[in-house]
N, C-alpha and C positions, 0 to 999 in steps of 0.2 A: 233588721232583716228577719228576723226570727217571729217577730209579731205578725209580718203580715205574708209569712212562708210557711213559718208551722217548723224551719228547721233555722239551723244554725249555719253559717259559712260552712266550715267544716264538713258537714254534714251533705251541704250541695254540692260542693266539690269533689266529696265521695260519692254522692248517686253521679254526680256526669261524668267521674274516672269509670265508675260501673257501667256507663250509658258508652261511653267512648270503646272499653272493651268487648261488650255485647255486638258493636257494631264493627270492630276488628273482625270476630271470630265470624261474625253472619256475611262478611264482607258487602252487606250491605252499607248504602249511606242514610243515614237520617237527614231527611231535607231538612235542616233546620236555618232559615234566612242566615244568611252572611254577615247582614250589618249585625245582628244580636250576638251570635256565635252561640256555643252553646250554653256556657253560664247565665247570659241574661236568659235566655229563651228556656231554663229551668226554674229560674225565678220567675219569669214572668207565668210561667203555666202552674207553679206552684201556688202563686198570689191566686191566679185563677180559679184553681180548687179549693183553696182555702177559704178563701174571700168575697169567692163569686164577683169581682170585679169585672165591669163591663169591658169588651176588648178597648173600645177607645180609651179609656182611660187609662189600661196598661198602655195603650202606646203612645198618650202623650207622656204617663212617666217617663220611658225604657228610649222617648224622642223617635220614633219609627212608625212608620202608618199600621193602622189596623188588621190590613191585612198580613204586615206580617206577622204581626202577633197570634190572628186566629192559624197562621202554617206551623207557629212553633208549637200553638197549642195543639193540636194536630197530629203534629209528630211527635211530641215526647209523651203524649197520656198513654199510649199504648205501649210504648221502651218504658218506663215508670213500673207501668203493671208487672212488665216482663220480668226485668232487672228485682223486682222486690217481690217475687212470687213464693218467694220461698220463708219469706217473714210472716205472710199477712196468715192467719190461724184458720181451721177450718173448726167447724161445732165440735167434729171429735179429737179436737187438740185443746179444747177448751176444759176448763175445771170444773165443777159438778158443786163447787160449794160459792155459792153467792151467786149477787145479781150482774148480771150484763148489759148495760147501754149501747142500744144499737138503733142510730137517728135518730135520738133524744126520748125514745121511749124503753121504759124500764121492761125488761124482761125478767121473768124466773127463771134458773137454770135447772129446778128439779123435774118440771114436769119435762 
């Protein structure tokens, strides 16, 4: 799982306990298709980002039509961003010594 997620079990299970309380506290629902629930449909949207895998081909893995792969991908990229907003660094949290990759090209961090 981890090759084609980028995370570990674990890992998933913690962003969808995070995705599961976000969506306590907003008392909103996350539409996220029924037959997946929400663990597949983090996998499957995680493969997604990671892998760029085309929706049909998530959905004949995951055994579920296309569409609803593109709903869960849908609904979770934006709870994702949410839920982990508080990790991802901005420039001025960044270090001042060494290079940074960012989309595969190298940047300086002094100028």
């Amino acid at each position: 799982m981890y090759h084609t997620t980028g995370f570990h079990k674990n890992d998933i299970i913690e962003l969808c306990a995070m995705i599961h309380t976000a969506e306590q506290s907003s008392k909103q629902e996350i539409p996220v298709p029924p037959i997946l629930g929400l663990f597949k449909a983090m996998v499957a949207t995680l493969t997604y980002l990671r892998r760029n895998h085309v929706q049909q081909e998530l959905a004949e893995y995951h055994g579920v039509s296309q569409t609803a792969i593109s709903r869960a991908i849908s609904a979770l990229i934006p709870m994702i961003a949410q839920v982990t907003d508080d990790w991802v660094p901005t420039a001025g949290n960044l270090s001042t010594v060494g290079p940074y990759i960012v989309d595969g090209t190298l940047l300086p961090c002094w100028s």
